[in-house]
N, C-alpha and C positions, 0 to 999 in steps of 0.2 A: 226195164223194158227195152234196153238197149240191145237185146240178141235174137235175133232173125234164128228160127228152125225150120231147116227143107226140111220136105219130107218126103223122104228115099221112095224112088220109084224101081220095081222091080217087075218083069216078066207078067207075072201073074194080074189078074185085077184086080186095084184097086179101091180101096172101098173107105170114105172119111165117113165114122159116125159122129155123129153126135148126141150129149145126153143134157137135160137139165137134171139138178137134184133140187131138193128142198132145201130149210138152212140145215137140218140134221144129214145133210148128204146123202140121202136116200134116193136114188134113182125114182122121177116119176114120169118121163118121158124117155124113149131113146127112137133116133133113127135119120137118116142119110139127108134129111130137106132141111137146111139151114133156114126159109122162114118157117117151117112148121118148130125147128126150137125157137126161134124168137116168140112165135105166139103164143107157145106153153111157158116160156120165162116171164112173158107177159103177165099172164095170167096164172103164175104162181106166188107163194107168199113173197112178202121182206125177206132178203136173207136167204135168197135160191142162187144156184150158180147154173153158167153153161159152160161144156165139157168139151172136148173135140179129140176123138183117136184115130187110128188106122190101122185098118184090119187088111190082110192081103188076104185073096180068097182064090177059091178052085171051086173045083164042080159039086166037092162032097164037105168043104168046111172052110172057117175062116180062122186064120191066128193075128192075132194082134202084136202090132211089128212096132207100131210108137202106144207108147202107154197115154192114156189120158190126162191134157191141157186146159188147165181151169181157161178160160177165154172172156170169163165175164168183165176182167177192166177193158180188153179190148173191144168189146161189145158197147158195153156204158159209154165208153169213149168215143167211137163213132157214131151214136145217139145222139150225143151232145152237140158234137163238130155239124151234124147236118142239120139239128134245131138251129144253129145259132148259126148255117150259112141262111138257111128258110128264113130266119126273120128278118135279114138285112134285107 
């Protein structure tokens, strides 16, 4: 977890999605509100991950420019860190 990824900014707009899967990797959420993944990772089984890509977009389509980043230890890992500031 030691390697920081920018993520190339270009011209065009923008666009970080995001996706939860199940444990079989199967997309059951996707889309741009970082807490509406958390509440669907919430609310998904043991064994779900979240995702994070970047799509560059125009007026008629979008291509995806960083491939998608499982994200779930850095999720779990900030859960934690803020439980255990909350209960000091």
């Amino acid at each position: 977890m030691n390697e920081v990824i920018q993520l190339p900014r270009r011209g065009k707009i923008t666009v970080i999605f995001y996706e939860v899967s199940d444990p079989q990797g199967i997309a059951i959420w996707g889309g741009e509100s970082p807490q509406e993944a958390l509440d669907w990772y919430r609310r998904s089984p043991t064994g779900s991950k979240i995702w994070v890509s970047q799509y560059e977009a125009d007026e008629e389509d979008a291509k995806l420019v960083l491939d998608l980043i499982e994200i779930t230890p850095i999720v779990l890992a900030t859960i934690t860190d803020s439980i255990d500031r909350w209960s000091k």
